[in-house]
C-alpha positions in Angstrom: 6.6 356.1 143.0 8.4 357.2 139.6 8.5 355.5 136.6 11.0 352.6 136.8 9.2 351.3 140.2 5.6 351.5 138.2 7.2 349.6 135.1 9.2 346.8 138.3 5.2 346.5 139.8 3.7 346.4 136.4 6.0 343.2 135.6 5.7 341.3 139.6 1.8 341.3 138.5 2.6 340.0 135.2 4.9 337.7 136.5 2.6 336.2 139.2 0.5 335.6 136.7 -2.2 337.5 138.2 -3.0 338.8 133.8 -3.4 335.4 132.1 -1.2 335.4 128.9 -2.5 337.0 125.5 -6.1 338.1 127.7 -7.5 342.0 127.6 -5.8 343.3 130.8 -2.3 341.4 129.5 -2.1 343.6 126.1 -2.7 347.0 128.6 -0.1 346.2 130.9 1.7 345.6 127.9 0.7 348.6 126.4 1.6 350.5 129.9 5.1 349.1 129.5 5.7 350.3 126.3 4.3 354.0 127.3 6.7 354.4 130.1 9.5 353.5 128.1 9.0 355.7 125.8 9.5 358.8 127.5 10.4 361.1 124.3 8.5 364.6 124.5 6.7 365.5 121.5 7.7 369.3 120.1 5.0 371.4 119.3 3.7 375.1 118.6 4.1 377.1 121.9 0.3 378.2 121.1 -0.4 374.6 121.6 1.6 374.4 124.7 0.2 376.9 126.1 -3.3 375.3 125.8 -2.3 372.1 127.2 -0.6 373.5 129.9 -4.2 376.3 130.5 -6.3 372.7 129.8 -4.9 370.8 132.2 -5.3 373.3 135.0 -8.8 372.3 135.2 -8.7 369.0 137.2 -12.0 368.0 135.1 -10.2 368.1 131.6 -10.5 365.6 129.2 -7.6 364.8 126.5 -10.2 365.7 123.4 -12.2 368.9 124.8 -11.5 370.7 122.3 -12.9 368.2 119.7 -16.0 369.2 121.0 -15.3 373.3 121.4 -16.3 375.6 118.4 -13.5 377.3 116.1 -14.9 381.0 117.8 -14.9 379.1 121.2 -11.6 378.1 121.4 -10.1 381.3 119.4 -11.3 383.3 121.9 -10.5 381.5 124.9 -7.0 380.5 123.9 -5.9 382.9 121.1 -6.6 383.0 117.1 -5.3 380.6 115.5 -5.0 377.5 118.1 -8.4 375.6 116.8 -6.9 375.1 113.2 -3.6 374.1 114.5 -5.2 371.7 116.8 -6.9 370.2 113.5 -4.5 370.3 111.6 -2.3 368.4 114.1 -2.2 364.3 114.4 -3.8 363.5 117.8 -1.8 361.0 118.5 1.2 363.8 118.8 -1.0 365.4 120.8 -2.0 362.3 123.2 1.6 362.1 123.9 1.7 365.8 124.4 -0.7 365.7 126.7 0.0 362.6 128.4 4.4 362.4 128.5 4.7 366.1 128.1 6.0 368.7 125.2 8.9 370.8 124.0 8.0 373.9 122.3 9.3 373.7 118.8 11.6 377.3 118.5 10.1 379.8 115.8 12.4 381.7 113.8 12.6 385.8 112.7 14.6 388.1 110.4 15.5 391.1 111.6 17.8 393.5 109.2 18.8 397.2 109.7 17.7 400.2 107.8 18.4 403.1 108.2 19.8 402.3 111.8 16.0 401.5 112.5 15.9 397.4 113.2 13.0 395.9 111.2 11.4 392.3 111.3 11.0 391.4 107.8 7.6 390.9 106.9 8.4 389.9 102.7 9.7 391.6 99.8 8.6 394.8 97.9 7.8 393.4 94.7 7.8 390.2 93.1 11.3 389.1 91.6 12.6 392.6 94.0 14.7 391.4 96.6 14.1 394.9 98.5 12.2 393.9 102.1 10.1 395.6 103.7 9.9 395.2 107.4 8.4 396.4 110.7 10.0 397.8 113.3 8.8 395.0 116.1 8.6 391.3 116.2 5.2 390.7 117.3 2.9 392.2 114.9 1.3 389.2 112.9 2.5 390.1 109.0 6.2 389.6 110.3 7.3 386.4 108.7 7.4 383.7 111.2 9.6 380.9 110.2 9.7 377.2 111.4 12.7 376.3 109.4 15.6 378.2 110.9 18.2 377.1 107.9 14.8 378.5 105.6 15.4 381.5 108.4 19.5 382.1 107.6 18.3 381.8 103.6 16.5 384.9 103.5 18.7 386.8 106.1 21.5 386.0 104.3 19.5 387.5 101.4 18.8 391.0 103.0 22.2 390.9 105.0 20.4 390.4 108.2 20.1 388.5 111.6 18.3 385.2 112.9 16.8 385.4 115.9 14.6 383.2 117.9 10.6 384.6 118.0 8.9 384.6 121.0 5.4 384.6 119.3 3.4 382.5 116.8 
């Protein structure tokens, strides 16, 4: 059954007035209704994709697990990092996250050539020195993630270098 046949059974019970009007069970069909037609997918971090996707896996896995979980727990488990994200996150994103599905949200990295070595940048030099210094791959964590890709194009346009989409965190 997909969703429009759910929402078409949803209403017949309405409609038969099986869910007196205004009465508990009334306002959740209602509120079923308005869940399945809103079928937008919520972007986040692919750190928390990843952990919904690894969560859900276990048939046994409850939405807020991870309330529960401790910052070294989940760190561990699922990679540095994830716990103050998922805190620092609104739940209700992640509800819908969890329950319509996700997008992951792109990252963004600079990479510039030097002495025909290609570096990530990673910041500048000095302060008020636009001179960057860079590392020579994309995945070590002082390379300068950006979630902002016109932020992104700023600072390569800067250093005279290249946007490119990262594939980490």
């Amino acid at each position: 059954m997909n969703r429009q046949e759910l929402a078409y059974e949803i209403n017949e019970l309405r409609d038969f007035n099986m869910a007196e009007e205004g009465s508990d069970y009334d306002n959740a069909i209602g509120d079923v209704l308005l869940l399945l037609g809103e079928s937008t997918k919520v972007g986040v971090s692919r750190r928390v994709g990843n952990y919904i996707k690894r969560a859900k896996l276990n048939k046994d896995a409850k939405i807020n697990d991870w309330c529960s979980m401790s910052r070294a727990d989940i760190d561990k488990l699922y990679g540095k990092g994830l716990w103050t994200e998922l805190h620092n996150m609104d739940f209700n994103e992640f509800a819908e996250a969890w329950i319509n599905g996700y997008t992951i949200k792109p990252k963004w990295v600079v990479s510039y050539k030097s002495n025909d070595c290609k570096l990530y940048f990673a910041g500048f030099q000095f302060p008020f020195n636009f001179t960057p210094y860079g590392l020579n791959y994309s995945g070590y964590s002082s390379v300068t993630v950006f979630d902002d890709k016109d932020k992104a194009e700023a600072v390569a346009l800067l250093i005279d270098g290249k946007v490119e989409e990262s594939e980490f965190e």
